[in-house]
Structures are given as C-alpha cells and as structure tokens.
Residue frames as qw, qx, qy, qz and C-alpha x, y, z in Angstrom:
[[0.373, 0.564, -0.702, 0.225, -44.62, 12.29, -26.80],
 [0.911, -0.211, -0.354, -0.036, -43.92, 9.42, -24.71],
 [0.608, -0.736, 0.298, 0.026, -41.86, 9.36, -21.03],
 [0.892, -0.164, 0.335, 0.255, -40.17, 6.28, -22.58],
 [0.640, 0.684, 0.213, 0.278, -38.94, 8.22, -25.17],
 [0.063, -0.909, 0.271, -0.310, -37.15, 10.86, -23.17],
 [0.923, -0.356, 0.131, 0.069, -35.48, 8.00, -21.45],
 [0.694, -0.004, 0.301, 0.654, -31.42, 8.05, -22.28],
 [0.304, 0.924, 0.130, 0.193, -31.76, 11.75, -23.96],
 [0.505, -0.043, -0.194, 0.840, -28.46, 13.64, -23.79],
 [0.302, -0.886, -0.230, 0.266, -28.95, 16.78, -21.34],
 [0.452, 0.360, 0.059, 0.814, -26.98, 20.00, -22.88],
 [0.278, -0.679, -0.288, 0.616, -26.43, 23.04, -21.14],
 [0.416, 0.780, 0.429, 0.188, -26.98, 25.76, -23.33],
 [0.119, -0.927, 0.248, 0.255, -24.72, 28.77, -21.87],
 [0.331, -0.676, 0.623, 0.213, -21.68, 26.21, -22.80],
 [0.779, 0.260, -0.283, -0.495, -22.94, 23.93, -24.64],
 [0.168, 0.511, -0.842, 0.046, -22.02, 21.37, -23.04],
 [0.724, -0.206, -0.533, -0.385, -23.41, 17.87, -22.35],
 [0.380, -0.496, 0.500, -0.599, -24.26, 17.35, -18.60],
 [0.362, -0.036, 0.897, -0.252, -25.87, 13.79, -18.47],
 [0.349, -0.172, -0.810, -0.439, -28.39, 11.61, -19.86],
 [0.558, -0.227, -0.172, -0.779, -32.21, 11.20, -18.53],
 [0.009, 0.000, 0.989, -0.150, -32.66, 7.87, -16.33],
 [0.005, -0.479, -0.799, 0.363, -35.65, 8.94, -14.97],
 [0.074, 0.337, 0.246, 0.906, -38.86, 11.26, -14.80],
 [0.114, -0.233, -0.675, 0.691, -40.17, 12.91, -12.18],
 [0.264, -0.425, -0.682, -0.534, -44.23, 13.39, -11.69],
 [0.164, -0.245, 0.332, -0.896, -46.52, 14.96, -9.62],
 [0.341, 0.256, 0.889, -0.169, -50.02, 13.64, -8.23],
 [0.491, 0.744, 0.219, -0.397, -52.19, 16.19, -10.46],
 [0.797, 0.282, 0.525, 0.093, -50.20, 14.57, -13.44],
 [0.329, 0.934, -0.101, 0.099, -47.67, 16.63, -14.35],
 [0.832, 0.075, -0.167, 0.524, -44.27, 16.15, -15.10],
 [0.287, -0.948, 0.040, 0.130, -41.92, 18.50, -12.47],
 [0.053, 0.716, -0.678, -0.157, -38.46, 17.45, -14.09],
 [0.862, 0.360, -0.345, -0.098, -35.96, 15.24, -14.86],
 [0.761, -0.526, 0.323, 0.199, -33.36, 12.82, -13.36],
 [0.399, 0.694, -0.592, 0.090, -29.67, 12.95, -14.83],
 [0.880, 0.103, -0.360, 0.292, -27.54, 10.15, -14.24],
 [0.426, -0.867, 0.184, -0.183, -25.56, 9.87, -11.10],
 [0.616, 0.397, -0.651, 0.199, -22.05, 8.08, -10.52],
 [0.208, -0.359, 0.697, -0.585, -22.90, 7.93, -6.81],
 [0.411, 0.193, -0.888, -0.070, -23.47, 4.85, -5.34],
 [0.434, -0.414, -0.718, 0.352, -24.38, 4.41, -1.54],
 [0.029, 0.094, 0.093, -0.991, -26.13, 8.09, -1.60],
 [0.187, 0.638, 0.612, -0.429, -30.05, 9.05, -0.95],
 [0.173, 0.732, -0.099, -0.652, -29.42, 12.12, -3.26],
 [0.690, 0.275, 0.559, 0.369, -30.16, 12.53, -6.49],
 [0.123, -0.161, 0.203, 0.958, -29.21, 14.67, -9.55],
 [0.322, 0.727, 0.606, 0.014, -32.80, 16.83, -11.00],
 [0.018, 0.068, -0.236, -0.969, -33.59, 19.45, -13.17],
 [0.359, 0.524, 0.483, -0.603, -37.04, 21.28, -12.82],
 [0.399, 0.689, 0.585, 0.155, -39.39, 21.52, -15.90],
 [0.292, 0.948, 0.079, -0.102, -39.18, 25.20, -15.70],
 [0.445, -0.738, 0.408, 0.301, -35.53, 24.79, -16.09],
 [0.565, 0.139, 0.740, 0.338, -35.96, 23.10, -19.52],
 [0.165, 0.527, -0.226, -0.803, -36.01, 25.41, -22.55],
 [0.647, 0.250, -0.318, -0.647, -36.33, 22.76, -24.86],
 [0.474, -0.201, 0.853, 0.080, -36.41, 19.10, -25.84],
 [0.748, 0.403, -0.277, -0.449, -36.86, 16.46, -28.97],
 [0.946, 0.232, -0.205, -0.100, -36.28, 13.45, -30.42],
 [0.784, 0.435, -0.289, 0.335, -32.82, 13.84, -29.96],
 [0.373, 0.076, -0.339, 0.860, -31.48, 16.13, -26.79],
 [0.237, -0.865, -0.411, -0.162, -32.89, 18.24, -24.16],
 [0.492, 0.411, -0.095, 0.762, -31.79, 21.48, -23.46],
 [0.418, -0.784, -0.447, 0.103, -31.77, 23.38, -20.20],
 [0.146, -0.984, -0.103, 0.012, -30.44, 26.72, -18.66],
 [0.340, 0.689, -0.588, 0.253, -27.13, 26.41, -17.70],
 [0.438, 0.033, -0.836, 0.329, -24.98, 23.71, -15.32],
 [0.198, -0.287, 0.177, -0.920, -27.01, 25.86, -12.63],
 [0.566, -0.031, -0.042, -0.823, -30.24, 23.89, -12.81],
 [0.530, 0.231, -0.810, 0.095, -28.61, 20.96, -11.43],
 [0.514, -0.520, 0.261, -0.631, -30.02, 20.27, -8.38],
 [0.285, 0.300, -0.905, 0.095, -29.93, 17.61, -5.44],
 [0.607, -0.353, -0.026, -0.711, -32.36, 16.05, -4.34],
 [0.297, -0.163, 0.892, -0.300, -33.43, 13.25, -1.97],
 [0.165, -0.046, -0.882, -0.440, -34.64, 10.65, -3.47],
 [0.021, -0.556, -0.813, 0.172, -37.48, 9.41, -0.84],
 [0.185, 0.534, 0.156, -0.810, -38.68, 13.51, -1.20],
 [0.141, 0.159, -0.490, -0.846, -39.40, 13.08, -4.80],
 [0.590, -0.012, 0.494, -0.639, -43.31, 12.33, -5.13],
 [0.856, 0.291, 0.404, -0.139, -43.32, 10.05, -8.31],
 [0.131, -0.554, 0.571, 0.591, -41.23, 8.94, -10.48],
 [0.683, 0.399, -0.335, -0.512, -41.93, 7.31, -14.48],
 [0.775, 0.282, -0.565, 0.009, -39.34, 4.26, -14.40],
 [0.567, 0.146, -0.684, 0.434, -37.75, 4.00, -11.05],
 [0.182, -0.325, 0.494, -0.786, -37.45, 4.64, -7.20],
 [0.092, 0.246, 0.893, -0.365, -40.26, 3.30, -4.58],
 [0.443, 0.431, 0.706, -0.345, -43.12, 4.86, -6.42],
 [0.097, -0.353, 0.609, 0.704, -42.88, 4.54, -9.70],
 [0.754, 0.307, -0.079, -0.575, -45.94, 4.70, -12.71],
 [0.418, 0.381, -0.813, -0.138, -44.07, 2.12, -14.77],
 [0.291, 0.083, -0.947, 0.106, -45.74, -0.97, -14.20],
 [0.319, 0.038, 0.524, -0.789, -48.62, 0.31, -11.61],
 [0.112, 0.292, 0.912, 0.265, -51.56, -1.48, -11.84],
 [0.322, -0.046, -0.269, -0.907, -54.77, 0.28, -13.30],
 [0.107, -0.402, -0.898, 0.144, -58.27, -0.57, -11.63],
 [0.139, -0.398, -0.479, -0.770, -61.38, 1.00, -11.90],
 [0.235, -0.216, 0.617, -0.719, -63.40, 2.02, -8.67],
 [0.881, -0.145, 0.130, -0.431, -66.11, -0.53, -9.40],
 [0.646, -0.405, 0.641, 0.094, -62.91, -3.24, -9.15],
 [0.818, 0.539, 0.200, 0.024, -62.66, -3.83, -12.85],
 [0.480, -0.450, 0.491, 0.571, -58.35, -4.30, -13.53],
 [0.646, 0.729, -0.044, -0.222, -57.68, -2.53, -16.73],
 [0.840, 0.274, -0.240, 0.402, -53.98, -3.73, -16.93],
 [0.602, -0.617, -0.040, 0.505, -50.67, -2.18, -15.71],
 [0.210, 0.940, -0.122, -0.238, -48.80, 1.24, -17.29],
 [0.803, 0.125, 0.315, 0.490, -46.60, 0.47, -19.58],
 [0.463, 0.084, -0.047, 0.881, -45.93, 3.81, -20.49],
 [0.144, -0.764, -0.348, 0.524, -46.95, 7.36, -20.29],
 [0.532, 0.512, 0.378, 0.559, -48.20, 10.46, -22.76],
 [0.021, -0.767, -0.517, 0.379, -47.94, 13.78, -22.95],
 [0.350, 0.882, 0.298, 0.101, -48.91, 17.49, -25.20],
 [0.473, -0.189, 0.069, 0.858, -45.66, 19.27, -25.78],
 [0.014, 0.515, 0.184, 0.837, -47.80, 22.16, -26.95],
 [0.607, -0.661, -0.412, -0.159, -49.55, 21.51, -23.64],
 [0.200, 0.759, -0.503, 0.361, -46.44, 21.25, -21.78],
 [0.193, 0.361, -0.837, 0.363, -45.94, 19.50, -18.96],
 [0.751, -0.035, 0.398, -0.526, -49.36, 17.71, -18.47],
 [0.213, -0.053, 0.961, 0.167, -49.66, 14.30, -18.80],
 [0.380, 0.065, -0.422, -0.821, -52.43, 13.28, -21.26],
 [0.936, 0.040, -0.188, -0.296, -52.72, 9.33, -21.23],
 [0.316, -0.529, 0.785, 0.066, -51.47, 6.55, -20.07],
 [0.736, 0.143, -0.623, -0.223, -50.60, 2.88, -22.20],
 [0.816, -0.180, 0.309, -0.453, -52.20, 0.45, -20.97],
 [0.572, 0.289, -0.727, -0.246, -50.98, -3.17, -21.26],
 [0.862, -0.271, 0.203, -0.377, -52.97, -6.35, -20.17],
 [0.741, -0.294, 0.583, 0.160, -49.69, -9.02, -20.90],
 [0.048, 0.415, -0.700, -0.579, -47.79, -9.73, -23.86],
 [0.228, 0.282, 0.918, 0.162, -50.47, -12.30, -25.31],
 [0.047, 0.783, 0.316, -0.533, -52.87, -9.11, -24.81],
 [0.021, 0.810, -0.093, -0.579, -51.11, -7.19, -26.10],
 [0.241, -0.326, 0.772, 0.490, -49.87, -9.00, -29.38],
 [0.113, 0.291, 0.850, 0.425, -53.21, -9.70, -30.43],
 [0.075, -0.858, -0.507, -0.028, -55.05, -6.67, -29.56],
 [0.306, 0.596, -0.062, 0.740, -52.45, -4.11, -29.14],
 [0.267, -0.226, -0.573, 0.741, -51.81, -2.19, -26.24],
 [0.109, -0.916, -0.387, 0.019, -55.27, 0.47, -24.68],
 [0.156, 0.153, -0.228, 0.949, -54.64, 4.47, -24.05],
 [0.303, -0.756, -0.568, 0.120, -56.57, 5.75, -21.44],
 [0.047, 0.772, 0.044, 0.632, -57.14, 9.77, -21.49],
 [0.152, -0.142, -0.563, 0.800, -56.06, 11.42, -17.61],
 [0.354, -0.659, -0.514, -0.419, -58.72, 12.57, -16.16],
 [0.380, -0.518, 0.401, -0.653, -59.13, 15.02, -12.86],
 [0.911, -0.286, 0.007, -0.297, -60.90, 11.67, -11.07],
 [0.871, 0.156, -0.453, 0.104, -57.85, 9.45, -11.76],
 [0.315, -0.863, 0.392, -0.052, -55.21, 9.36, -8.20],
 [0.538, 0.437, -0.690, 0.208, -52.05, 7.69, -8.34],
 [0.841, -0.421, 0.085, -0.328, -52.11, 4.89, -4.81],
 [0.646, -0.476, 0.591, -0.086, -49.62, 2.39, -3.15],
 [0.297, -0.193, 0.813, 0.463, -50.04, 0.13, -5.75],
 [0.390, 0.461, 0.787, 0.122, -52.40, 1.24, -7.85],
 [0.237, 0.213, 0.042, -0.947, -53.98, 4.21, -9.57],
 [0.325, 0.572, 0.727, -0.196, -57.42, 4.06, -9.50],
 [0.075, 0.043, 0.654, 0.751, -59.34, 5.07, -12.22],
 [0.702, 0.068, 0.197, -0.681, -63.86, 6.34, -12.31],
 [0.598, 0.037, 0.801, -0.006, -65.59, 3.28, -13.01],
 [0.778, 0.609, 0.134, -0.081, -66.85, 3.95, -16.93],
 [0.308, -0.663, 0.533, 0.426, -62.65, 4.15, -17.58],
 [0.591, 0.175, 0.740, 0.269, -62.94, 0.56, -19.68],
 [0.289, 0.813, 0.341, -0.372, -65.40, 2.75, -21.86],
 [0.199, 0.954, -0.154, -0.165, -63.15, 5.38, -22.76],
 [0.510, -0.487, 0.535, 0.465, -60.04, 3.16, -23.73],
 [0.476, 0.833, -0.151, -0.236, -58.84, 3.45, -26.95],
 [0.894, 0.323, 0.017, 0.311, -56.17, 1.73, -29.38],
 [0.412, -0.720, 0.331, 0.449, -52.90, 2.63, -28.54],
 [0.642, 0.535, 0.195, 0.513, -51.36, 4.17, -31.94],
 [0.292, -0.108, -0.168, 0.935, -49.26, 7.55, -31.59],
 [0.066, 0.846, 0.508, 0.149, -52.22, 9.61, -30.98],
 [0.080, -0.960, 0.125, 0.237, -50.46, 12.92, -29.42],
 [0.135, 0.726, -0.608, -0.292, -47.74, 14.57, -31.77],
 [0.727, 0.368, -0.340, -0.469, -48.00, 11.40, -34.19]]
C-alpha cells in the first residue's frame, strides 16, 4: 500500500462508531517505520497537533481506518514529531535521493509499505521529473538497513541505481 493512499481516509472510532477525522498526514520514524497518523486539526496559530499511534490502529483499507476508541487521540507537538510523509519541516515527500558515491537518483514521490508486514516501510517511488517520468515511468527502490533519512536528503549505498526497479503496484497489487 501506498502513504499517498492513506491520505484523506476517514478515521472511525470503533467503541462508537463514530467518525473522528480524516488523515492529512503520516508520521515516520528514522528505521522506516510508520509510528501513526495525523487527523485533521481546526486549530490555527497552535504548535500541537492531533496523532494516533500505529499500535492504536486496529485496522485500515481502501476505504477507512479504524482505531480504539476517541482515547487514542493524542497531542502532540509538531517540531517533536521525527518525520513526517507529506508535511511539516521534515517531510519524505519530495526529499531528494542520492547515492553515497554522489549519483542523484531523483526525489520521493511517494512511499510503500507490507500490510502483512505492518508498519515497515518497504520502498520508496522514485521520480526523476515529469518528462522522466512519462516516458520511463516512475523507479521503486527497496529500503534497506544502509539507507538514513538527512536535512535534505536521504542517502542511499552506492550500487542503489542497480537495484531500482519499475514502479508498478508491486506490494499488495
């Protein structure tokens, strides 16, 4: 499954069923693992956001993710959160991708991961520019222990190029 995909999900609470918020955001660790989720916030001039831990998520699909109960709402401060998918000050979305012998593989366009795995990230899509990408398709690059996530970059071993790969729904079709 794809980050971008969980984007805009309605959030249900399961004790009440009731629908708590939608998904803006997702929240990421450095050892590539998603740690929750961001819910829409109506505050404005505020540091704090709304999260809900991973383990606080029972399920999710195509259509709605479902978590414990209103309970597993949580605030947080934004600058505390260590990575986010689409927003905030250090966000994947967009990062450029470079190899440690200086070889730019493009920038993340999005971001995969094993729902039988759970909450490890797999791969990331690669995209070298819309011209790129229109006549060659966007790259997936497998995660790897080696990759780190940087200032503006995540760096990548140097045989990376190597090991890209056509970007078609490889995990969960």
């Amino acid at each position: 499954m794809k980050l971008q995909d969980m984007i805009g999900l309605a959030v249900f609470e399961v004790e009440e069923g009731q629908e708590v918020g939608k998904i803006v955001d997702i929240l990421v660790d450095s050892n590539w693992n998603i740690t929750g989720i961001e819910l829409e916030s109506k505050t404005f001039f505020t540091n704090h956001v709304k999260v809900v831990a991973w383990n606080e998520i029972i399920a999710y699909g195509e259509d709605a993710v479902m978590i414990r109960s209103k309970e597993s709402i949580e605030k947080a401060e934004a600058d505390h959160i260590p990575y986010t998918f689409l927003l905030g000050k250090r966000k994947l979305k967009d990062l450029q991708v470079i190899t440690a012998a200086g070889t730019i593989l493009g920038r993340i366009s999005d971001v995969y991961f094993d729902q039988k795995m759970g909450n490890t990230i797999v791969a990331l899509e690669i995209s070298d520019g819309l011209v790129t990408d229109l006549i060659e398709g966007r790259k997936w690059l497998p995660c790897s222990e080696e990759m780190s996530i940087g200032e503006d970059t995540v760096m990548v071993p140097a045989m990376s190029e190597e090991r890209l790969q056509k970007a078609i729904n490889i995990v969960n079709g």
